[in-house]
N, C-alpha and C positions, 0 to 999 in steps of 0.2 A: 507624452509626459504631462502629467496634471498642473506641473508647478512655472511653466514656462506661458510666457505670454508677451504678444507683440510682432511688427510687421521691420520694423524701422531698426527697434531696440530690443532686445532679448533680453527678457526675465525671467531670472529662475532662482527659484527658492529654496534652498537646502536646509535639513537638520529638522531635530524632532525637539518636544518640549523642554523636554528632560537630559537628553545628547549634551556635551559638550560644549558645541556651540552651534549656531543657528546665522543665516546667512543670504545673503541674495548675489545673485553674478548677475551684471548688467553687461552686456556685448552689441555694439553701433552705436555709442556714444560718440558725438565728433571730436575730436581733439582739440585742444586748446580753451576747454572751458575752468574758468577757473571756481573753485568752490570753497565754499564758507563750512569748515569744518565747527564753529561756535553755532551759527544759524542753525545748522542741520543736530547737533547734540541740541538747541532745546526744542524743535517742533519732536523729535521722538521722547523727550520726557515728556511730552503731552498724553505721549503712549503707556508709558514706562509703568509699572505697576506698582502696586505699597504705599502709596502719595497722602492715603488719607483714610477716612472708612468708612466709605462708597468702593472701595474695590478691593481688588485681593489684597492679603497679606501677606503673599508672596514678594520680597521685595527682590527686585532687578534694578540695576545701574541705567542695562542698556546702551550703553559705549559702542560708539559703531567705530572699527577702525579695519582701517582702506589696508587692503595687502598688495592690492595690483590696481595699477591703472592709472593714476595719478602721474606726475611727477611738478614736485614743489610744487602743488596744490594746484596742477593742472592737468587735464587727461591729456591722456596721451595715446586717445586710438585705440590701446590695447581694451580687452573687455577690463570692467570694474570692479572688483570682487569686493563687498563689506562681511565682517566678519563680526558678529555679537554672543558672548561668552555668556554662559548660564552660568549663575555660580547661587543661585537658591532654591535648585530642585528638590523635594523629599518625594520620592519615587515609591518608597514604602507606604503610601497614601493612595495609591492603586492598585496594591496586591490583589484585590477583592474583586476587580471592575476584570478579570481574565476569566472568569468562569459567571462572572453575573452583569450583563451590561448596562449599560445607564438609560431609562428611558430616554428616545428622542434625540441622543448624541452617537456617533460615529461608532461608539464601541461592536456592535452587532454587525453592521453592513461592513466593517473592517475586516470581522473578523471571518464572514464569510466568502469574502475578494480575497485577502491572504492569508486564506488556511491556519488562522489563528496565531502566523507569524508577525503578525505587525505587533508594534511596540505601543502599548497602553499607557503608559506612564504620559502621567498628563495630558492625555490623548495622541502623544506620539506627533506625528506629523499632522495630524487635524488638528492641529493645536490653533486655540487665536495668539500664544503663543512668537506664533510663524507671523503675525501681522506686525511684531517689529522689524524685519528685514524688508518689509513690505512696506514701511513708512520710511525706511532707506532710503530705498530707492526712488518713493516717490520724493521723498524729502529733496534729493537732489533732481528731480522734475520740477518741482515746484520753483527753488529755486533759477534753473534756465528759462522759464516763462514769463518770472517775474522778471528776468532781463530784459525780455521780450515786449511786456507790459502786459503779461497777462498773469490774474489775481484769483486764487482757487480758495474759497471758506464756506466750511460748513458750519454748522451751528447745531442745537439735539432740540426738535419741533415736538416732539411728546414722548413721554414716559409717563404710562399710567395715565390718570387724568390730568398731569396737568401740560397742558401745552405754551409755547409760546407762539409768539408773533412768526409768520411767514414773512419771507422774502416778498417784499416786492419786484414781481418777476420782470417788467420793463425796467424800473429806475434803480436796482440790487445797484451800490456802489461801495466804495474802498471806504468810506464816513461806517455803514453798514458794516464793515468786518475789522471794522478800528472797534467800535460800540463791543464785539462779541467778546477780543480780544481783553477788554477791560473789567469783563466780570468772572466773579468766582471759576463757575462754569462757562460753556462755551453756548450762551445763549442771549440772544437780542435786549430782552428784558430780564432783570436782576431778579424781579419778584419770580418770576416766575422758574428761573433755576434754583430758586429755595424752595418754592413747590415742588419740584421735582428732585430734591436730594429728600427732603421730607420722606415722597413717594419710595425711595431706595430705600431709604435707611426701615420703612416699615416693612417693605419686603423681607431687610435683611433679617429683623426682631422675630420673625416667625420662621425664618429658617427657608423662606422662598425668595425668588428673582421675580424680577421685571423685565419688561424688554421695552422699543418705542422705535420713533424714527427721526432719521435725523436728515437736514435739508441739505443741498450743498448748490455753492454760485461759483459760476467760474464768468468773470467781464475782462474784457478786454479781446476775445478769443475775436478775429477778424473771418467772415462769410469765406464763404467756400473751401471750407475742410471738412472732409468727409468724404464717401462714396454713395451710391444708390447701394439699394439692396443689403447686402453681406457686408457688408464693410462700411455702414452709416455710422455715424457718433454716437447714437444710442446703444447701436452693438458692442464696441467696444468698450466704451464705459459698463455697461449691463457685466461682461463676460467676466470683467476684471474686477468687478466690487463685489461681484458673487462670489468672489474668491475669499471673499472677507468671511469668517464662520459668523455664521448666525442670522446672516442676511436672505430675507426669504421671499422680498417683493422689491420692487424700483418702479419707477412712475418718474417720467420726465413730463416740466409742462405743468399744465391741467392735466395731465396721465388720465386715472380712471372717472373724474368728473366732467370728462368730454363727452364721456359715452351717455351720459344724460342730458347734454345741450343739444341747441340749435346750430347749424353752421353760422348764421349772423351774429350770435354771441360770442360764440369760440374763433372764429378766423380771428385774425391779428393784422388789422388794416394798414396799411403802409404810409411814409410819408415824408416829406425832406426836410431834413434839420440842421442847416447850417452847411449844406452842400452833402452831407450824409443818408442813405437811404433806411429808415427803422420802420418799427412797426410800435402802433399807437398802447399795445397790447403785447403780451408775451406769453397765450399761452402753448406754443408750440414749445416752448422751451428754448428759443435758441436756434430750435433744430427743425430744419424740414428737410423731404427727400433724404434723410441721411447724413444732410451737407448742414456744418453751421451758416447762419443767415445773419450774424455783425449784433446780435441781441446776448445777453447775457444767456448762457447755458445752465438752465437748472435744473435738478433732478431731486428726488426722495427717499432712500432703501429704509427700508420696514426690517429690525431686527428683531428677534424672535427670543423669551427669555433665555436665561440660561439653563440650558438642563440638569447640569449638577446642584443639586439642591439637597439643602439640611433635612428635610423632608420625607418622610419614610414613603417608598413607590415600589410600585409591580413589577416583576421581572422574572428573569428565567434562570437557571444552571442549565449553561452548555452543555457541561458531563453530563449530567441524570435526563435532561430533556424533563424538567418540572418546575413547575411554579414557586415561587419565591418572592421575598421581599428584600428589600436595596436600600439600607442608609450608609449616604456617601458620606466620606471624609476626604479631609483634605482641605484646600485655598481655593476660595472662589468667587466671582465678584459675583457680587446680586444683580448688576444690572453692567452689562458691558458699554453701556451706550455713551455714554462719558468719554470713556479711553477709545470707543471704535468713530470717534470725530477723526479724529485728524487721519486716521487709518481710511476713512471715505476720500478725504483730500487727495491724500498720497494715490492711489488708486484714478482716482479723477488726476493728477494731475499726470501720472503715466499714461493714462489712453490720451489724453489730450497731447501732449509732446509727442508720441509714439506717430499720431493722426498727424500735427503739424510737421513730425519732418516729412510725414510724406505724401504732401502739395501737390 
């Protein structure tokens, strides 16, 4: 099953864009943790759509509410089920996408997996959509980690041309993700998320998207979690953010500007600080062999524009088997990269608690 992920804790994703309602069931949550129902409604309006105009005008509430699992706002062992109601779908805004697919989005490779029975409307289950139940769930990860002392933030490092400030990958601290939290957007420097809504809103005047990437830090994470091989912390963070639509690359570390150094540049030399074992450097990410090494964990995912675009594009009829052209209608953000921040979190923050319960 595509929508299920985890070793420790079981994720599973239910519901389609446009459906009724839309969902995640969390199963091996320990009992007796208690949770902050305020905390967790506003990191998912971070998601929430309609907020301004950089993204859709589809507006959602977003309202997570708990049906099973709790009791007086503590778990109770059973699985977790959240439940988020659609209530702004216009589904007549896809009629047209069932016999002519959208460049570059899920409509085509859907339709030839399920015999042309999958549900289109707002891409149905590939929906980014489904990334609210997904900040759910991580939303309440995030949460038990931070009990723990450990701090998951991302920030959006480019869109288009303009970029901001990276992470300092040895010294990323909580000053760092206080600073993010305080601007407009979710990015280090102010100037530079004006540059980059700049960047959206030109996209949007001409009727096309952007895409870009965005950084994410996770400190506090303590050495030796992980496994060799199959089950390193890069895999599971990798498998799970892939899961986010639109996400097309990730790079922990130095990722692919390793492949151009020296090993005496790139190693991450060791050293003791106060009785603690670090390394002088960080660009391993955090991560060797698989296993966290006590250094901040960080990584990169590369999102890919949007494909529903104002824009008149090539395409096909099913029926006739002939060439055609495709101007889409409907809600659509010109650049999702904005709203897929805390949706990286959430994601990081479930491989990472998934990986720590199981030590």
């Amino acid at each position: 099953m595509s929508s299920v992920y985890g070793k420790k804790i079981k994720i599973s994703i239910f519901g389609q864009s446009h459906s009724p309602a839309i969902g995640v069931n969390i199963d091996g949550l320990p009992a007796g943790i208690k949770l902050d129902m305020d905390e967790l409604r506003v990191f998912m309006k971070r998601r929430s759509p309609g907020k301004d105009d950089i993204s859709t005008s589809r507006t959602e509430a977003d309202e997570p509410e708990i049906i099973c699992g709790i009791v007086n706002g503590v778990t109770c062992g059973a699985p977790l089920t959240v439940v988020i109601r659609n209530t702004d779908a216009r589904s007549s805004d896809y009629s047209q996408l069932r016999d002519t697919p959208r460049p570059s989005h899920s409509d085509y490779a859907a339709h030839v997996k399920f015999n042309g029975n999958h549900d289109i409307s707002g891409g149905g289950h590939f929906s980014g959509r489904l990334t609210a139940p997904l900040c759910a769930a991580g939303g309440i990860c995030l949460q038990i980690l931070k009990s723990s002392g450990i701090n998951i933030c991302a920030h959006i490092l480019q869109t288009g041309d303009a970029k901001d400030d990276s992470f300092d990958m040895a010294g990323v601290s909580l000053k760092d993700f206080m600073a993010i939290s305080e601007n407009p957007l979710p990015v280090l420097r102010r100037e530079a998320g004006e540059k980059m809504k700049q960047e959206i809103l030109n996209a949007k005047e001409k009727g096309d998207s952007i895409g870009g990437i965005i950084e994410c830090a996770a400190v506090g994470i303590p050495a030796g979690i992980g496994d060799p091989m199959f089950d390193g912390i890069e895999n599971r963070i990798a498998q799970i953010v892939f899961g986010i639509p639109a996400v097309k690359g990730i790079e922990f570390g130095n990722g692919f500007a390793a492949a151009g150094n020296f090993g005496s540049k790139n190693n991450d030399p060791f050293f003791v600080d106060e009785g603690k074992i670090k390394t002088r450097t960080n660009n391993s990410g955090g991560i060797t062999g698989g296993i966290t090494n006590g250094m901040p964990v960080i990584f990169r995912a590369a999102f890919k524009p949007t494909p529903s675009i104002g824009i008149q594009q090539e395409s096909v009829s099913l029926s006739r088997l002939e060439n055609t052209v495709l101007k889409i209608n409907g809600r659509h953000d010109p650049c999702i990269i904005v709203r897929a921040v805390p949706c990286v979190e959430a994601a990081a923050a479930i491989a990472l608690y998934d990986a720590y319960l199981d030590r």
